[in-house]
N, C-alpha and C positions, 0 to 999 in steps of 0.2 A: 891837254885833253879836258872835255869838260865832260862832268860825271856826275850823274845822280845818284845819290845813295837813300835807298828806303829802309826804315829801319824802327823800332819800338823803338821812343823819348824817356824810356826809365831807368832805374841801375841796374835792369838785369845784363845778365853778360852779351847776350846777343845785340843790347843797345848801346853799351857801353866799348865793345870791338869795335861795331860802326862807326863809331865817331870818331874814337880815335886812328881807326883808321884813315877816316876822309881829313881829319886834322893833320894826319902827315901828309898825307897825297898834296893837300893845299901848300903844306909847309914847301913842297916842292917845286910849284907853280902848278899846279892843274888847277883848275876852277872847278870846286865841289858842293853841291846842292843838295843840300837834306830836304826830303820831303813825306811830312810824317804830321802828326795831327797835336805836336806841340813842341817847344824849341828843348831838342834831349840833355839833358841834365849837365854834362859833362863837353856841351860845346860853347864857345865865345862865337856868337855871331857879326862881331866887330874885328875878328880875324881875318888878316888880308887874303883873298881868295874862299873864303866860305861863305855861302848864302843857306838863307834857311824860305822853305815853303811852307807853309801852315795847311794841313788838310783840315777846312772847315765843316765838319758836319752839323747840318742844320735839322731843328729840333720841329719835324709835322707828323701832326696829328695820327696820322695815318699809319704810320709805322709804332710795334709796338719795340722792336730794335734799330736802329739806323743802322744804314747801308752801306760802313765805313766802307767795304770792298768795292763801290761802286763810285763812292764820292772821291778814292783815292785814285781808281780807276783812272775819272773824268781829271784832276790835279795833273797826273802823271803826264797824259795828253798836251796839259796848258802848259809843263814846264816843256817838255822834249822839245815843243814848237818853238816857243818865244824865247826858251835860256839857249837852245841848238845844242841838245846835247850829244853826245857821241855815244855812251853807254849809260843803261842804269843796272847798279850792282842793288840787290834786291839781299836784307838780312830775316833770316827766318819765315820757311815756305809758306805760314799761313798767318794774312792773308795773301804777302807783298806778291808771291809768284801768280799765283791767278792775278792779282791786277792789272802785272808788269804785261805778262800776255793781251792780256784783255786790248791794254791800250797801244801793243807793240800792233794787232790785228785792225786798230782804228786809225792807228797812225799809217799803217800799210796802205789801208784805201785814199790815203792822200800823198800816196809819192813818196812817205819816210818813213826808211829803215832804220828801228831802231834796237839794235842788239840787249837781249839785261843778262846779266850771271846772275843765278841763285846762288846761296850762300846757306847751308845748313848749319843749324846750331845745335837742337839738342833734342830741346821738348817736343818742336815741331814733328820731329820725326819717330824719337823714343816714348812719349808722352800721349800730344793729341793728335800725331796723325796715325794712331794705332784703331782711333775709333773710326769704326766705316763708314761713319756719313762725309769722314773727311776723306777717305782713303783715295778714291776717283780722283778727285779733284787735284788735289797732289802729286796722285803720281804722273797726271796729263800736266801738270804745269813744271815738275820735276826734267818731263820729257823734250819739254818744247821750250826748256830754256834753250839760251847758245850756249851756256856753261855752265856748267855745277860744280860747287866744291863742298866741304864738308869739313871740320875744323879736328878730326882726328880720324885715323886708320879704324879706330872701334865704330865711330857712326857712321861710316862709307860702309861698313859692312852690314851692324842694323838696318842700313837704307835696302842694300841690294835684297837683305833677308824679308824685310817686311814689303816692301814694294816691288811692285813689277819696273823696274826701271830697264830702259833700254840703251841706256846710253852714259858715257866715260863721266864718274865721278872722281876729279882731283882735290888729294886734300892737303889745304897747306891749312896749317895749326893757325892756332889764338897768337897772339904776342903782347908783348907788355914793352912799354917806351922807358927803358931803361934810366936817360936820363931826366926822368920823374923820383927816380927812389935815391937823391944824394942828396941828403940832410945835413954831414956834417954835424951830428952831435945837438942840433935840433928839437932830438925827440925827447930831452933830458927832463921837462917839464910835466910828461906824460909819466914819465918810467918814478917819478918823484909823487906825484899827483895819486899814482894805481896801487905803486910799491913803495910807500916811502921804506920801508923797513929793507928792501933790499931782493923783494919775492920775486918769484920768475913769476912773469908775465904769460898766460896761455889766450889765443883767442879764436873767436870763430866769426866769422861774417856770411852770412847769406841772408834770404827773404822766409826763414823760418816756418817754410812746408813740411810736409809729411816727410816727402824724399830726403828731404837735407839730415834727417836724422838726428835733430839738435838737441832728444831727452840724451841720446850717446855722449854726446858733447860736455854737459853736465854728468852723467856718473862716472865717465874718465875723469872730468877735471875733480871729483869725491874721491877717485881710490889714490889720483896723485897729490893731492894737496895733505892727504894723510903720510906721505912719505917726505915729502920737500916742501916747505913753505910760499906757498903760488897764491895770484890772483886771476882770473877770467873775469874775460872781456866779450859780451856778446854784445857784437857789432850788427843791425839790422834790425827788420821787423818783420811780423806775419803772422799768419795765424795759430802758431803755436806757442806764442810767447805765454801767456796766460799758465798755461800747462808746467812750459820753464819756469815760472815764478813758482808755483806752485811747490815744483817739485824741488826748488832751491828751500823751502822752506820747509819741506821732510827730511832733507839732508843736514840741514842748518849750515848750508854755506852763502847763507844770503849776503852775510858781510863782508865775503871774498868774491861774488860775480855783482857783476857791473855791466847791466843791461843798456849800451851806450845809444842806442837807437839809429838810424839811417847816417850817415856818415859820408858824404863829399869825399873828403880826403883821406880815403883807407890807406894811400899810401904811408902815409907820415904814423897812424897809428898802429900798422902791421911793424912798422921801422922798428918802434919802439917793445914792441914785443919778442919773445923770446922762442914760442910754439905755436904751429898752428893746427888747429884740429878740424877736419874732413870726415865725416863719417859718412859720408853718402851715400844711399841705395843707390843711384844711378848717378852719373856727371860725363855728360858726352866729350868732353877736355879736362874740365879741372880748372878753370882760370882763377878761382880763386887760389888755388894751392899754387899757381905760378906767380901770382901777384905777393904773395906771401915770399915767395921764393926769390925773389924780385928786393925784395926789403931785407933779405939776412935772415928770415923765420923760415928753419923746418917745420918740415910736416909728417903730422902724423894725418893716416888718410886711410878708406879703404883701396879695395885691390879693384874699382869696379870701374866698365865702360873704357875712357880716355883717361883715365887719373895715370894709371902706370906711363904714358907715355909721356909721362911730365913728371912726377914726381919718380925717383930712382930711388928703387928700397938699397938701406942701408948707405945711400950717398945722400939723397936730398932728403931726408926722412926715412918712414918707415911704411910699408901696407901692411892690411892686416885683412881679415875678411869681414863682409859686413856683419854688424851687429857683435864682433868679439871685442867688450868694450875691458875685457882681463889682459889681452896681449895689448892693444893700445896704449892703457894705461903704463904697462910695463915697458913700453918702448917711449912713451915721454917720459919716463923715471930715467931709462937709460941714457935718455941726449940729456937730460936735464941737472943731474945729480953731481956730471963731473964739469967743473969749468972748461977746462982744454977739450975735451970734447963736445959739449956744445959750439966752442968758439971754431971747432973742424965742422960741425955738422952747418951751421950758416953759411963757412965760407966757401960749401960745396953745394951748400943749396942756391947760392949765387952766380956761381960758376955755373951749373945747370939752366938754369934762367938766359945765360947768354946766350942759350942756341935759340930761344924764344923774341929774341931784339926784334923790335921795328923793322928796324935796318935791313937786316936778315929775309922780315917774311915780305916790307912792302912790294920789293923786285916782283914779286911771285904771282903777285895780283898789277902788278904793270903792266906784265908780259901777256897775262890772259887779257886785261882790257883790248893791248893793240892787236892779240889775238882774233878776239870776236869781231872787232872795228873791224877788221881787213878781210876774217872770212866766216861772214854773217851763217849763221846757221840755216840750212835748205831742207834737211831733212835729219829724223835721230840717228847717231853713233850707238851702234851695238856695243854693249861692255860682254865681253866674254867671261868675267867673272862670276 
């Protein structure tokens, strides 16, 4: 099959799914075309069966924003025709879903049908498609996909709650390509490097917004590092970093966090870690606590959104609710404090992780591709829910 996938080129999670997902679809023989407005971070375009599209936007006067939605629009058009593709899988509603439309409607008046599945992520929906100037828009390109899915049970229902949608959202989850995370003892120069003395490793990775709740992150890693001799690891960047430094230097734990910055391969240094900490006000799946989970690192996390349906309290970690950084603390004291315990709480946070395989979820998006190929969408499916 040949398949376009659109999708953001950064490390956020919804650009980072895409890719690897189109990397296993390729790995299987389908011919997969990324088409996005720079080559996404985490793909080889020298990989047999991947191609990349560059959406070029061009810099006139006239505009005091560019038209990404319109220039990706016309792109979309150029590949469907000249690559012949069969579906484009569109990640995160705004802008890819009105585009995909846009150009499924231009392509129509020239004889080709071309089917796209939306794919919801998170912010699109729980974030910015709560503001109204986006809200129309959305939920008519929501409507007039051929497919929509949604990467947890919590966001399929945000969705139905906040938008008028009228038609079957299926959700298959995030996944993680399990044989990514077998190091083999690899990560020994890391755990030497962080700990030499022997401290449990705690870390946290994301793009250091509001939501992610990263000052959390820091006064749990204060109340445990007062009970068990630890080091943190904040992995990322964003605009609350400044705030973290700051507030490492009120605590005086500047000389145990180690502000590692953007990071490639989170896998190999979650490997090397011992806890992972999740404080989040919202997380429509959780993929960082499954990518943790993935490496042998519990998680401490809260109870909010899609987290629970990945992280299992008291087997792959622990929930807690937002902002209670006194029980968090006290449930990484608990995985942390006793070796044999720790060493049960990783090799069930692993074991957990396998329902989350490649393997597992690519089938699921196979079946809806030859789905929509064979019965193009004519009009919307009413969701009774």
């Amino acid at each position: 099959m040949n398949i376009g996938i659109v999708c953001y080129p950064t490390f956020g999670g919804s650009g980072v799914v895409a890719t690897e997902l189109g990397k296993a679809l390729a790995g299987k023989g389908h011919k997969v075309h990324f088409i996005t407005y720079q080559q996404p971070v985490k793909l080889d375009i020298f990989s047999e069966n991947i191609f990349f599209h560059e959406v070029k936007v061009s810099d006139y006067p006239l505009f005091d924003y560019q038209p990404y939605e319109l220039v990706l629009t016309s792109k979309l058009v150029d590949v469907v025709k000249f690559e012949k593709l069969d579906v484009l899988h569109v990640h995160y509603a705004i802008p890819h879903a009105s585009a995909a439309y846009m150009a499924k409607k231009i392509l129509a008046a020239e004889g080709i049908n071309i089917p796209f599945i939306t794919t919801l992520h998170g912010t699109d929906i729980t974030l910015v498609g709560k503001d109204s100037s986006f809200e129309p828009v959305i939920t008519f390109a929501i409507n007039e996909s051929d497919a929509v899915t949604a990467v947890s049970e919590s966001l399929k229902q945000d969705t139905l709650k906040h938008f008028n949608v009228k038609r079957t959202i299926e959700v298959i989850p995030n996944f993680i390509c399990l044989d990514q995370y077998n190091y083999n003892g690899s990560v020994e120069n890391i755990q030497k490097s962080v700990a030499p003395n022997g401290e449990r490793i705690l870390i946290h990775i994301s793009n250091f917004r509001k939501v992610k709740r990263t000052e959390d992150v820091i006064r749990v890693f204060d109340i445990v590092r007062k009970s068990i001799p630890a080091k943190l690891l904040m992995v990322g960047d964003g605009p609350d970093r400044h705030k973290l430094e700051e507030l490492c230097r009120e605590l005086g734990t500047c000389d145990l966090v180690t502000f590692v910055g953007k990071v490639k391969d989170t896998e190999r240094i979650l490997a090397a870690s011992d806890l992972f900490i999740l404080p989040s006000e919202t997380e429509s799946f959780g993929l960082a606590a499954l990518e943790a989970m993935a490496a042998k690192t519990p998680v401490i996390s809260t109870n909010t959104g899609g987290i629970p349906e990945v992280n299992r309290n008291g087997v792959s970690g622990y929930l807690s609710n937002i902002g209670d950084i006194e029980e968090m603390a006290e449930n990484a004291i608990k995985i942390l404090e006793d070796d044999e315990k720790l060493k049960t709480f990783k090799k069930s946070a692993f074991e957990t992780s396998k329902e989350f395989d490649i393997h597992k979820v690519l089938p699921l998006y196979e079946t809806l591709y030859k789905k929509v190929t064979k019965n193009p969408k004519k009009t919307p499916s009413y969701n009774s829910n």
